[in-house]
N, C-alpha and C positions, 0 to 999 in steps of 0.2 A: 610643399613637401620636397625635401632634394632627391636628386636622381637616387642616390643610394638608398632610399630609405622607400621607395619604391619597388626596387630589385631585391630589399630583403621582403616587403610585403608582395610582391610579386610572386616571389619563389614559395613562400610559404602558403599563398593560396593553391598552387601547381602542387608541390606536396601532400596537401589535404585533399585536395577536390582530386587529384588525376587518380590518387591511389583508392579513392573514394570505391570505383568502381571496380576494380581490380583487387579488390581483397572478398575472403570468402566472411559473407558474417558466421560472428559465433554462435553456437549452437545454444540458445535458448534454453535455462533451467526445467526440468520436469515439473509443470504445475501439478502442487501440492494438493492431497486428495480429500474430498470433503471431510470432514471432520464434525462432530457432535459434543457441546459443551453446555453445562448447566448450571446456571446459578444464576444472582440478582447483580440487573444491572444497573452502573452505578454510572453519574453523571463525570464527566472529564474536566477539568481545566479549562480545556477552551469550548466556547458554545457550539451545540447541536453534535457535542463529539458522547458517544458512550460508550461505557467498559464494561466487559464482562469479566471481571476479576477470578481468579484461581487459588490455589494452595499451591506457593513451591512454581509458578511460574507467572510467567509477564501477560499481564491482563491479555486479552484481545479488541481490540479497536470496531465494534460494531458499525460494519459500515456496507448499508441499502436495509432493506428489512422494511416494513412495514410500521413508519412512526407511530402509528397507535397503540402499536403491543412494543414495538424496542424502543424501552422508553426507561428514564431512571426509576428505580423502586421494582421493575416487572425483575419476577421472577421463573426464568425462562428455560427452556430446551431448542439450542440454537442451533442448525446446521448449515455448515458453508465451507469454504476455501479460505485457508491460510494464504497470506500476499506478505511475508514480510518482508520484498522489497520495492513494494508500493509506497507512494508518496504521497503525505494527509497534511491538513493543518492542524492536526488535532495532538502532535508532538506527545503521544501517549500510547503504548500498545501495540502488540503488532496486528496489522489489517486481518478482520476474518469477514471477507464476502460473504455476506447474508443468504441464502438461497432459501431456509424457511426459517421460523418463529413463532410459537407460539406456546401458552402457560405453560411452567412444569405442573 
């Protein structure tokens, strides 16, 4: 690598790392408050992924729960936490943290 192309990776590690510690973090989004949703849940796209579909809004991404009951076909009364800027492989849904589960 020549000297110059050292001095721009150089400075640009100094830029990131020095200011690193010296900036204030941003203040965290208010985690969203549990929430209660009902209906059948339906299998996703991609495996081990489940939705709780809605009227008029974007399923919810069923994710922890208790796999015996949150399962495709169950028809459920689900309580948890909205994440919708959590990261799934399940490329469907916005994340709703399971907290409980069980028949409607």
């Amino acid at each position: 690598m020549t000297r110059s192309r050292w001095v721009t990776v150089g400075a640009l590690l100094v830029s990131v790392l020095g200011t690193a510690g010296a900036t204030t973090p941003a203040l965290a989004a208010p985690a969203e408050r549990e929430i209660t949703v009902v209906g059948t849940v339906q299998a996703g796209v991609e495996p081990r992924c489940s939705l709780l579909p809605g009227q008029g809004r974007t399923p919810y991404l069923l994710v922890g729960g208790d796999p015996s009951v949150v399962k495709p076909g169950a028809h459920l009364v689900v309580r948890g936490r909205p994440d919708p800027g959590a990261l799934t492989t399940c490329m469907q849904g916005t994340p709703l943290h399971v907290s409980e589960a069980h028949p409607a």
